[in-house]
N, C-alpha and C positions, 0 to 999 in steps of 0.2 A: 366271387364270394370267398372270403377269406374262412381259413378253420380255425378255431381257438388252438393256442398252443400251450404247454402244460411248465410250467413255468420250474426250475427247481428253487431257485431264489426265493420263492413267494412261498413255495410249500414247504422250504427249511422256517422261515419268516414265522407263519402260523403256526408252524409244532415246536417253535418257540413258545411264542406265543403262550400256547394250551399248557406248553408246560410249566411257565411260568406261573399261570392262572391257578393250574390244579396245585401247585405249591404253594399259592396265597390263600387258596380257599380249605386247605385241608385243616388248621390249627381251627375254623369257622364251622365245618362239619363236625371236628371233633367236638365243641363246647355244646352243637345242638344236639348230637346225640347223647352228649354224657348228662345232657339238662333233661332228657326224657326219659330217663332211667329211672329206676328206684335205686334206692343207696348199695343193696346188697349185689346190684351188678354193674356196679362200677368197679372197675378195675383194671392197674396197665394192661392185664392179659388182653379183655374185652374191649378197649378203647375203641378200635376198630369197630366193630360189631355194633351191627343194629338192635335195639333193644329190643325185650321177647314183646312188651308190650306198651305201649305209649303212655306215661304218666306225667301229669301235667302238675301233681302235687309239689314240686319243687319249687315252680313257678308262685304258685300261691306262699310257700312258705318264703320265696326270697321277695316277695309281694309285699308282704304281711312285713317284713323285717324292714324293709327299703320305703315304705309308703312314706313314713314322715321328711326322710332324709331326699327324697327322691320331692317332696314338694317346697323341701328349702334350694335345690336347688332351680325349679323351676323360679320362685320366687329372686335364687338371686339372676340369673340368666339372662331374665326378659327384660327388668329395668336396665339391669348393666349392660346388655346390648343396644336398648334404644339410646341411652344416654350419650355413650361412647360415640354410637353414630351421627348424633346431634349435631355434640361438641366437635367430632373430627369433620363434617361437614362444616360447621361453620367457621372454624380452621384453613380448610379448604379454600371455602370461599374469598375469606378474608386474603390470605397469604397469595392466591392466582389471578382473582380481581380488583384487590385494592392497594395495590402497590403502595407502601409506606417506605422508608427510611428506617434502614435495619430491618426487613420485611424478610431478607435471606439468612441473615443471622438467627431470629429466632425460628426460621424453620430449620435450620441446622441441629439448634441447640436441642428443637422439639425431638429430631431423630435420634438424638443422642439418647433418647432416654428406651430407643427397642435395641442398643447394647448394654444397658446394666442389667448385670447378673443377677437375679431373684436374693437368689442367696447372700447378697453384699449390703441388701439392702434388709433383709428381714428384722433386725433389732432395733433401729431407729424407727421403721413401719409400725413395729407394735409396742413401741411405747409412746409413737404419737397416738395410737389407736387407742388406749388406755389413758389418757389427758384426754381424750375428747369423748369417751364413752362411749367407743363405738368397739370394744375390743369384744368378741366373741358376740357379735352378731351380723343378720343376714346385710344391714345397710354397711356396716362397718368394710365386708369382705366386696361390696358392691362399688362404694368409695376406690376401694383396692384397682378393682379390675378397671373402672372406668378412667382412673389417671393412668395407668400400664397400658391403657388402650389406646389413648388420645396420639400417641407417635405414629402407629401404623394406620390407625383411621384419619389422618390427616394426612399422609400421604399419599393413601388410597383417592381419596377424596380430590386433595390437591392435583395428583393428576390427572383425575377426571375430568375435574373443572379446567382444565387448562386446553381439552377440545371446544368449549364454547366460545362463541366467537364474542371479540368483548365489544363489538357494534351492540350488539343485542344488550348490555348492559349500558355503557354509552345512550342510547336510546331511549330506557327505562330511565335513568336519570334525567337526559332532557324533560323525558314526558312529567318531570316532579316526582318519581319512586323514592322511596326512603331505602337505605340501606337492609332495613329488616325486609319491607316490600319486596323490592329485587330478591330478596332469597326466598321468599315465600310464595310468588306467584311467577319465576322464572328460574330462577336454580333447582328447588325443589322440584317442581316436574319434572324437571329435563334430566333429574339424577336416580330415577327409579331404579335402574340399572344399578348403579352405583352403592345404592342403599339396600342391595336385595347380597350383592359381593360382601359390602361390609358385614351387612348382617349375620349372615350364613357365617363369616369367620371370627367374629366374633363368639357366637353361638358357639360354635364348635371348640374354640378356643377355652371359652369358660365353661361349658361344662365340664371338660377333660381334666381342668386346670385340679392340679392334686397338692402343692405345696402351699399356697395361700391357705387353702382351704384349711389342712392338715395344722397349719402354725396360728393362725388366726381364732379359728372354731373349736369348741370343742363340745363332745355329747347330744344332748338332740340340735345344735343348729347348724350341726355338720353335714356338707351337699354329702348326695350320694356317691362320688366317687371315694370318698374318702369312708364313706361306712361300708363299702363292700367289704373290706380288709375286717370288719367284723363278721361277716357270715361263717367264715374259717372255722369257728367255733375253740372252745380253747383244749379238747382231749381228741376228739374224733372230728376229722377233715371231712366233713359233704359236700363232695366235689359236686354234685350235680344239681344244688342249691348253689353254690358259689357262681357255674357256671351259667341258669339259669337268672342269677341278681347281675351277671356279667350281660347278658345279653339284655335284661329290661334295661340296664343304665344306657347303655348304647343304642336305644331304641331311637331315642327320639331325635341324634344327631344323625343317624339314619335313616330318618322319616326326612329332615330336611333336606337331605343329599336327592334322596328319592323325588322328593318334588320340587324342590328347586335347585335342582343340579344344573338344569339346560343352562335356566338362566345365569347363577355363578358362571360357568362358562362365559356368556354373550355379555357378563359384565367386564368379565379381565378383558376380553378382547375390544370392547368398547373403547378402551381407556389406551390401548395399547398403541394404534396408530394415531398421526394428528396430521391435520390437512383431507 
């Protein structure tokens, strides 16, 4: 019977670790104590300090302020994630299962477009967006993200598809499947994985996203990252309203992390080996 032995390498390892951790979490504690405050005991002195007593009023006020702004963005979020993931699926599928002539070409060309710089392109964006009627609104900025999307959801995609064995499509055509068929009752399954990775960063990607939004929107069909920067107020700073509109905005890409974390995981890794 062997005795455990007390490792020092493992125990420098985890008080790394910890302390790395309590350094990532502290600016996190700080925003949820300062959001539980009342305004008259906020301050750099008290940052630290737990509040005398729990007030939830902030919330409601940065509630009240974010409700509209906070539903444009839900509205623009969801289309423009499912869309993205559609189009870069069927991308995908196309560009790994249907080998054409010039088939590498345009997926090159397609990657070229997650190196242009936001900022290079913003002035011809919005004066196509302004010829076609779509300039300060929610499908306009949806338009937006689902062409900015289609590079890396096609790659994502593309080398997903490229663990499937192409017998199983081969097969599906013998048996008479139509092109759309094969994606619909054999791709599609087999890529739930796939579609839960994209999603998730997608998701995450467009809510956060602050410059579209900022250049394209303006006044109520502005997502809510961009209307925090109005809670500020314009004489006196309520930091504990700000910090509270800070943490609802964050909610909800936090709520996905929370429940579809595992899987984002078991999707990258899905994709990662082949054979």
């Amino acid at each position: 019977m062997t005795t455990p032995t007390f490792s020092i390498g493992k125990a420098i390892k985890y008080f790394i670790l910890i302390i790395v951790a309590v350094l990532f979490l502290m600016p996190i504690y700080v925003m949820i104590v300062t959001s539980l405050k009342p305004l008259d005991e906020v301050s750099l002195a008290t940052m630290w300090s737990l509040p005398s007593s729990i007030d939830f009023s902030s919330y409601a006020e940065a509630f009240g302020k974010l409700k509209p702004n906070l539903l444009n963005s839900i509205y623009l979020v969801i289309p423009a994630t499912i869309i993205s993931a559609l189009l870069g699926a069927m991308n995908g599928y196309v560009l790994s299962k249907w080998k054409f002539k010039g088939a590498d070409i345009i997926f090159t060309f397609i990657l070229f477009g997650m190196f242009i710089p936001y900022q290079s392109i913003l002035i011809p964006m919005i004066q196509f967006l302004r010829s076609v009627d779509l300039y300060n609104t929610i499908p306009g900025l949806i338009l937006v993200h689902v062409v900015y999307g289609l590079p890396i959801t096609t790659l994502m995609f593309r080398n997903f598809y490229a663990n499937i064995p192409d017998s199983m499509i081969e097969s599906a055509k013998i048996d008479g499947a139509s092109f759309l068929g094969i994606f619909r009752f054999i791709i599609v399954p087999l890529s739930i994985t796939g579609f839960v990775v994209v999603a998730i960063w997608q998701f995450t990607n467009i809510w956060n996203e602050f410059l579209f939004a900022v250049t394209i929107t303006t006044g109520d069909k502005q997502p809510v990252m961009v209307a925090l920067q109005n809670l500020s107020g314009s004489q006196i700073v309520q930091w504990n309203v700000q910090m509270a509109g800070a943490l609802l905005a964050a909610l909800p890409t936090l709520l996905v992390y929370i429940f579809l974390g595992k899987y984002f995981v078991r999707g990258l890794l899905a994709g990662s080996v082949k054979g």
